[in-house]
C-alpha positions in Angstrom: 263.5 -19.2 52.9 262.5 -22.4 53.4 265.0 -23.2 56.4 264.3 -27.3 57.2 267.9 -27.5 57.0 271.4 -27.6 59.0 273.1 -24.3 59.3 274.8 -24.3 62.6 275.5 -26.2 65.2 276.6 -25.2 69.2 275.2 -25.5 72.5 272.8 -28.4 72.3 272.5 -27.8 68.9 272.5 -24.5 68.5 274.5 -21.0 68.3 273.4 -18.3 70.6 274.6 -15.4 69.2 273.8 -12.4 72.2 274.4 -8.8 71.5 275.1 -8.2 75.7 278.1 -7.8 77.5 277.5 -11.7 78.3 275.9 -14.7 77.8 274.1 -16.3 80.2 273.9 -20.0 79.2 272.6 -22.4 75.9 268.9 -23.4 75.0 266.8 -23.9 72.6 263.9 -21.5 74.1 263.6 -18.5 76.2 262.7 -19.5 80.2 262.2 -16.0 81.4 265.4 -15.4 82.6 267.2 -11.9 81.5 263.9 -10.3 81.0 265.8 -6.9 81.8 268.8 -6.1 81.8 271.8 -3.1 82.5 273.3 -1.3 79.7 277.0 -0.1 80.2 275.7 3.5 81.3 273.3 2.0 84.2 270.0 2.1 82.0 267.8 -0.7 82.6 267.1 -2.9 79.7 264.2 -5.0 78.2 265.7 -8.1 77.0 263.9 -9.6 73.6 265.0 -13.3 72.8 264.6 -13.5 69.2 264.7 -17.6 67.6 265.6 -18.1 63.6 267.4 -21.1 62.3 269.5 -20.7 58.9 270.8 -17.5 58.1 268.1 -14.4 58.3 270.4 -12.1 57.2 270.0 -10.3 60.7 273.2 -11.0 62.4 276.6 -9.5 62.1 278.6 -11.0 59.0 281.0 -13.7 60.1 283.1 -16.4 58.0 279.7 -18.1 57.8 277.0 -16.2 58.2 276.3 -13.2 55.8 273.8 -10.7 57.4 273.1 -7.0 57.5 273.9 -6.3 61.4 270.0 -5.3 61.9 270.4 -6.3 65.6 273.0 -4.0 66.4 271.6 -1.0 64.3 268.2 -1.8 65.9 269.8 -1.6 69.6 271.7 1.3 68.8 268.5 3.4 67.9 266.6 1.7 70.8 269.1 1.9 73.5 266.2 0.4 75.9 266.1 -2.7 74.1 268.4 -5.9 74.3 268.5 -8.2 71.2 269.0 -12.3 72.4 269.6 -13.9 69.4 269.2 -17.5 69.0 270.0 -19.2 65.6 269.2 -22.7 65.7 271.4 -25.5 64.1 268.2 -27.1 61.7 264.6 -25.7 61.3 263.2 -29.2 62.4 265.0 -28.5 66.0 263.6 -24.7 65.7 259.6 -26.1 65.3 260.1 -28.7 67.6 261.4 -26.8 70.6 258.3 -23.7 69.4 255.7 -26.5 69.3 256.5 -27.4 72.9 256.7 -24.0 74.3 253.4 -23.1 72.7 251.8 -26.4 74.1 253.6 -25.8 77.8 252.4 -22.2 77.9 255.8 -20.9 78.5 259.5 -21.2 77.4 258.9 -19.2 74.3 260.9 -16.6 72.3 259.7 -13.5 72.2 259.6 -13.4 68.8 260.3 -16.7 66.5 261.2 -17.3 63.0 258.5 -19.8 61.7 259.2 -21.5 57.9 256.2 -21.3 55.5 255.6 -24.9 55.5 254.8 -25.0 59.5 252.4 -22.2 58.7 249.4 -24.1 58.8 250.1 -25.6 61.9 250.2 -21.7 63.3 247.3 -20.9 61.9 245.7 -23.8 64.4 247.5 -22.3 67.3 246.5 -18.7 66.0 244.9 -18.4 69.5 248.9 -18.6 70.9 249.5 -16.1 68.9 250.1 -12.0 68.7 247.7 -10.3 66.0 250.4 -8.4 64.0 247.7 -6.6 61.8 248.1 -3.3 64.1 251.4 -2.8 63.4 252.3 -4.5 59.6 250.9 -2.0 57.1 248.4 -2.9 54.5 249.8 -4.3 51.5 253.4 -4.6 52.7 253.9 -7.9 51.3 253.2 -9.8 48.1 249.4 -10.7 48.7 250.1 -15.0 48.1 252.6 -14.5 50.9 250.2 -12.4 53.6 247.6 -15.0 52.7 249.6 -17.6 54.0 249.4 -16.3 57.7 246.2 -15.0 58.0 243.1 -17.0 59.9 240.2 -17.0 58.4 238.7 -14.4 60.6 241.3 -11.6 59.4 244.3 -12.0 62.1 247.7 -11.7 60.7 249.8 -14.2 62.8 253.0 -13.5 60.9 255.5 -10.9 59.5 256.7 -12.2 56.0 260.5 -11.9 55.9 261.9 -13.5 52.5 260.5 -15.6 49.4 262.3 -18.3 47.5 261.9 -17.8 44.0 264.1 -20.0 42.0 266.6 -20.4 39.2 268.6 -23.3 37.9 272.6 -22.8 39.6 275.0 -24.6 37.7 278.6 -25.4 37.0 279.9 -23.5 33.8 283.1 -25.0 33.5 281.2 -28.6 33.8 279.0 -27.5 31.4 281.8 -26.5 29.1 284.0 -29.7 29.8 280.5 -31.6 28.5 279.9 -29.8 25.5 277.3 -27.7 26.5 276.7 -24.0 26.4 278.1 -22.3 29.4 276.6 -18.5 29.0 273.9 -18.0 31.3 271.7 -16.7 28.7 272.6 -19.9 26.4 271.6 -22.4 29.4 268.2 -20.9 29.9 267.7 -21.3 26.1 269.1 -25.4 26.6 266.8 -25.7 29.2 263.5 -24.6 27.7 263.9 -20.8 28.7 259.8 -19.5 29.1 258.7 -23.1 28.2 261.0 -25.1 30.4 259.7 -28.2 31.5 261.1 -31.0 34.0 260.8 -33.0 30.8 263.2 -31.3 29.4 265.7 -30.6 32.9 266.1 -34.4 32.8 266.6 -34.5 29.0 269.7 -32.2 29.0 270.7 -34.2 31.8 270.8 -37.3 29.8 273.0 -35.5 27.5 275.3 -34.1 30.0 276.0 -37.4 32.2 276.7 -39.2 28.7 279.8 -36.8 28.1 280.7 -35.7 32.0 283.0 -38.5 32.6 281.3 -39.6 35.7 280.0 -35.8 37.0 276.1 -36.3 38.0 273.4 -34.0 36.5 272.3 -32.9 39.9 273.2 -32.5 43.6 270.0 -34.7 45.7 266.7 -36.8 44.0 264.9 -35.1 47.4 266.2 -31.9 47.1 265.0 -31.8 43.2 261.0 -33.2 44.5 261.0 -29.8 46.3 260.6 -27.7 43.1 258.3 -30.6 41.7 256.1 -30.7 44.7 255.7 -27.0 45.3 254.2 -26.2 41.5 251.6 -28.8 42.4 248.7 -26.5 43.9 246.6 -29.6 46.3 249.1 -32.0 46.3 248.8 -33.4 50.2 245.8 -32.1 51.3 242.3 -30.6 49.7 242.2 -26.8 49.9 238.4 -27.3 50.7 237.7 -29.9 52.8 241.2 -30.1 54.8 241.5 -33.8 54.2 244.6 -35.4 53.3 244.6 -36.8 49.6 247.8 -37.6 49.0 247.7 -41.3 49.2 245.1 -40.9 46.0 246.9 -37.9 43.9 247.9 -39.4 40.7 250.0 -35.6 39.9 252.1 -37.0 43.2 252.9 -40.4 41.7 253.8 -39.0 38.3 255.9 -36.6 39.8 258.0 -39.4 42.1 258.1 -41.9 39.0 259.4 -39.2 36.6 262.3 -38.1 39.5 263.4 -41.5 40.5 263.6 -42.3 36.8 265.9 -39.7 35.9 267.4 -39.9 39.7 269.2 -43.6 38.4 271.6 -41.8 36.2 271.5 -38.3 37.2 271.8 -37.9 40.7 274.8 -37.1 42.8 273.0 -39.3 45.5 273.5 -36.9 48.0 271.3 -36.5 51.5 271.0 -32.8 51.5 272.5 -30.4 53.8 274.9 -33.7 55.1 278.4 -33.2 55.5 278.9 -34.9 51.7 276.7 -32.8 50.1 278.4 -29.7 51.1 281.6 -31.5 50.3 280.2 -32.1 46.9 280.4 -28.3 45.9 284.0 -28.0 45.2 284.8 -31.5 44.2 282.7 -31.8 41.0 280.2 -34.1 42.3 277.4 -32.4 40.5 276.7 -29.5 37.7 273.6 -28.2 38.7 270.9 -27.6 41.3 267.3 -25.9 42.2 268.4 -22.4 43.3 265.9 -20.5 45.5 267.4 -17.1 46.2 268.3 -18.2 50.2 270.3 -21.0 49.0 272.9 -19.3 47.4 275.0 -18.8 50.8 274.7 -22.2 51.1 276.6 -22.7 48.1 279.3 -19.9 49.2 279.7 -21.7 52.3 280.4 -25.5 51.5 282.3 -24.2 48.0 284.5 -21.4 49.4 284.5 -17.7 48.4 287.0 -18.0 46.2 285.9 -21.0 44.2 285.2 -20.3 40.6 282.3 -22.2 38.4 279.3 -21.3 39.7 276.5 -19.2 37.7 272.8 -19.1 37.7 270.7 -19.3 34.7 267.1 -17.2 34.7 265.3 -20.4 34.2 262.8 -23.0 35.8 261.2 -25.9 34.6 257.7 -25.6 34.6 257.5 -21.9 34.4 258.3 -20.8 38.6 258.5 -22.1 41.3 258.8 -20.8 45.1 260.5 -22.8 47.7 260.6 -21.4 50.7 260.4 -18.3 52.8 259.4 -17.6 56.2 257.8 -15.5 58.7 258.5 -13.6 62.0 255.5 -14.3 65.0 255.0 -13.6 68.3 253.6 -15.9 70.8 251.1 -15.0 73.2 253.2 -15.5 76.1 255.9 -13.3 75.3 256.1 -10.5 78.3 256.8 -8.2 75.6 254.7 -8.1 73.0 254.8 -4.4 72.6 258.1 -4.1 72.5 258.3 -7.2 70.1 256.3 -6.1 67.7 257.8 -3.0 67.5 261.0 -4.9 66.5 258.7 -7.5 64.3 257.4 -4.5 62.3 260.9 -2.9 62.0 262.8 -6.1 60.9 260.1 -6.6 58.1 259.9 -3.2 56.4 261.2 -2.4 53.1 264.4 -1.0 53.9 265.5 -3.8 56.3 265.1 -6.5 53.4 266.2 -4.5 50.9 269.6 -5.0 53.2 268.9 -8.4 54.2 268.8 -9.3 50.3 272.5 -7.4 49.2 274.0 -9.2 52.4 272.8 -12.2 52.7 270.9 -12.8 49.1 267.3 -13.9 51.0 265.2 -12.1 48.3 262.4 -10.1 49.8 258.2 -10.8 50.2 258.1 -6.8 51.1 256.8 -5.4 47.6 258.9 -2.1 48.0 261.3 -3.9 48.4 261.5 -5.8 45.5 261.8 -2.4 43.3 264.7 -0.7 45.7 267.3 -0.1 43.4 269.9 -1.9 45.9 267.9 -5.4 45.6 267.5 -4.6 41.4 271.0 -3.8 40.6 272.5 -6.5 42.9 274.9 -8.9 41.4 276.8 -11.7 42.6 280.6 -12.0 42.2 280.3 -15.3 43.3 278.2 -17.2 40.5 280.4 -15.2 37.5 278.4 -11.5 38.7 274.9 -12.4 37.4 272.9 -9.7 38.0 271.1 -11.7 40.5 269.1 -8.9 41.3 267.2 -9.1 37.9 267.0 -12.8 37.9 265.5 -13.1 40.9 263.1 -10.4 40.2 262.0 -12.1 37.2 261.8 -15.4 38.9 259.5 -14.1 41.6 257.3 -12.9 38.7 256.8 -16.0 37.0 255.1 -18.0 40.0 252.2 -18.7 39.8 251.5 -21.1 41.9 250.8 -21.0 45.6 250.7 -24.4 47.0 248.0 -25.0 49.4 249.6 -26.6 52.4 247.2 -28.2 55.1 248.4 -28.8 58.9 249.4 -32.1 57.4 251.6 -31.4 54.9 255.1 -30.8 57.0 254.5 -34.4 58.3 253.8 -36.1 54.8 256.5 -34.1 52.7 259.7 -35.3 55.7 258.0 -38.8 55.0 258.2 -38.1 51.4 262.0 -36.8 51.6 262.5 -40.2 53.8 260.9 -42.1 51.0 263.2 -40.2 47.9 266.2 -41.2 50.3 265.7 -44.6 50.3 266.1 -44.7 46.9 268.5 -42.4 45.8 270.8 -41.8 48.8 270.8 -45.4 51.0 269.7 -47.2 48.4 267.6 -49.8 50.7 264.8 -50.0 48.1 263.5 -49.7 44.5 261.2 -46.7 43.6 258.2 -49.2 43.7 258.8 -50.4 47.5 259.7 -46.8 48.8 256.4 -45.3 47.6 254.5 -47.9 49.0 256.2 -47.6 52.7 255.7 -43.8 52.1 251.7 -44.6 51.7 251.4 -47.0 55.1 253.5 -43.8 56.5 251.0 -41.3 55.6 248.4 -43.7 56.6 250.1 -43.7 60.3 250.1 -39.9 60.2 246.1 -39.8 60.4 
């Protein structure tokens, strides 16, 4: 799940959500203290502190937050163990705080939820790092996603927890009040189906804006540059030699011109995850968006349970796309790491995401899991009971691209989302003046 986003927001910032008796105050890392605890029968405790941002799908389900109860299971079959959770209100907050505990020493998590696209800058601290390869089977997870956080001298720094393949969410009664096919099966057959192409995203949006009486084609210009972005294999930095090339990649340019083209009569305008874009769900603002599987609590959330209009279509332009998905690591400095990892290993297996995906709909990097009857015969009442399941399954199936993403690349792509922004959602400069700001920002990044 790619979680660079606002989900909650309390205590500085951020929720604590403790499975004790009590809490013992807010932060945004672990400083040592509650490293044991009491449990109600006089049994001393170790405490784990355990970081995420978004929704993992590990907490218990409230108005907002969909999740399997894994904590409280896990604690009640490990009555020695104390879950601290910590959910943090964006993932920027989340890497920020991490990247200052690992550079201090101390202040950690035990364990910490880290997005794919700060894994490179893990790999570099792999030396701050627990080796997870004792305790994560061989083969556990879709090969492209163990790849991602192992060093180059075999040490597996994290535990995969979801993916984010993608479909195309839309509006069905928009689509219908604009002429255009509403069935699921119909709208990935408008859309290109196996030969969808962003050419032809944008073309059906043409048609749609022209009849929607003011409804835009889709929800952020920025948001869309996600998908676009991560079906581009080198797009920042070269997979060989580690330098940055994005300045100089002509696929980049294309892919900006061709958005910010389409962006001027298509877009919402919309900064994601603001307070407006999650208003713009259930006030017909836009008819479609990029769906990775995490996303669609998201949706739930700013639109209401109860709304009716949303469906997904088993479609992509391009072919796939993944956006998203993250990992579960454990710093050196934890006092626990045996203990941790234990929980690491447990929270990761097939059976945990298999339950993490019907709850909370964060579709699963665990290969077993992906074939557990539960995650294939899932649907969603929500977006009109498409077997989402299925769709998701196939969607996984059809990537086949695995970005290479350099230390760099974090820092360039918010510059890049900055850039988009300018453009679509302040609307402080043209296309041509954005892009070249964005190139003196990359330039100040070296």
């Amino acid at each position: 799940m790619n979680r660079r986003t606002p989900r909650r927001a309390a205590c500085l910032g951020a929720a604590i959500f403790s499975f004790s008796l009590a809490l013992t105050g807010c932060g945004t890392s672990n400083d040592g203290a509650g490293d044991t605890s009491t449990s109600p029968d006089g049994e001393e405790q170790i405490v784990l502190t355990v970081g995420t941002f978004n929704n993992f799908g590990y907490d218990t389900t409230t108005a907002t937050m969909q999740g399997a109860d894994l904590y409280n299971k896990y604690m009640d079959e490990h009555p020695g163990i104390k879950i601290e959770a910590t959910v943090a209100a964006t993932s920027d907050e989340a890497r920020s705080a991490f990247n200052t505990a690992l550079g201090a020493g101390s202040g950690a998590y035990d364990i910490q939820a880290v997005d794919v696209d700060w894994m490179p800058d893990m790999i570099k601290n792999a030396d701050k790092l627990t080796d997870l390869s004792d305790v994560i089977p061989a083969g556990r997870f879709l090969d492209w996603k163990t790849a991602q956080a192992t060093t180059a001298d075999g040490k597996l720094i994290g535990a995969g927890t979801d993916i984010g393949p993608e479909g195309i969410c839309y509006r069905a009664d928009l689509f219908e009040a604009a002429g255009l096919p509403s069935d699921r099966a119909e709208v990935a057959t408008l859309l290109g189906g196996k030969d969808a192409t962003w050419d032809k995203y944008f073309e059906v949006g043409a048609q749609f804006v022209a009849s929607s009486n003011g409804v835009a084609w889709f929800d952020s210009a920025a948001a869309t540059f996600q998908g676009m972005i991560n079906q581009v294999e080198a797009s920042y930095v070269d997979p060989d030699s580690g330098d940055v090339i994005a300045s100089d990649n002509a696929e980049v340019k294309a892919l900006y011109d061709q958005l910010l083209e389409a962006s001027a009569s298509q877009s919402a305008s919309l900064k994601q995850w603001s307070d407006d874009w999650s208003a713009g769900f259930k006030s017909d603002k836009f008819a479609t968006m990029l769906c990775p599987a995490w996303i669609i609590n998201n949706i739930k959330n700013s639109a209401g349970a109860d709304f009716v209009g949303w469906d997904i279509a088993d479609v992509f332009p391009g072919g796939g796309g993944n956006w998203g998905g993250s990992f579960l690591v454990i710093p050196a400095q934890s006092e626990h790491p045996a203990e941790a990892k234990a929980l690491v290993e447990w929270l990761t297996a097939p059976e945990q995401q298999a339950l993490v995906f019907t709850a909370a709909s964060n579709f699963p990097s665990a290969v077993q899991a992906e074939a557990d009857p539960a995650v294939t015969s899932k649907t969603d009442s929500f977006l009109n009971n498409a077997p989402v399941g299925e769709i998701f399954a196939d969607r996984a199936a059809a990537v086949t691209v695995v970005p290479y993403k350099g230390s760099s690349y974090f820092d360039i792509q918010a510059k890049m989302v900055d850039a988009i922004n300018r453009v679509d959602v302040d609307k402080v400069m043209d296309a041509a003046a954005s892009y070249t700001q964005w190139l003196d920002d990359v330039k100040a990044l070296a």
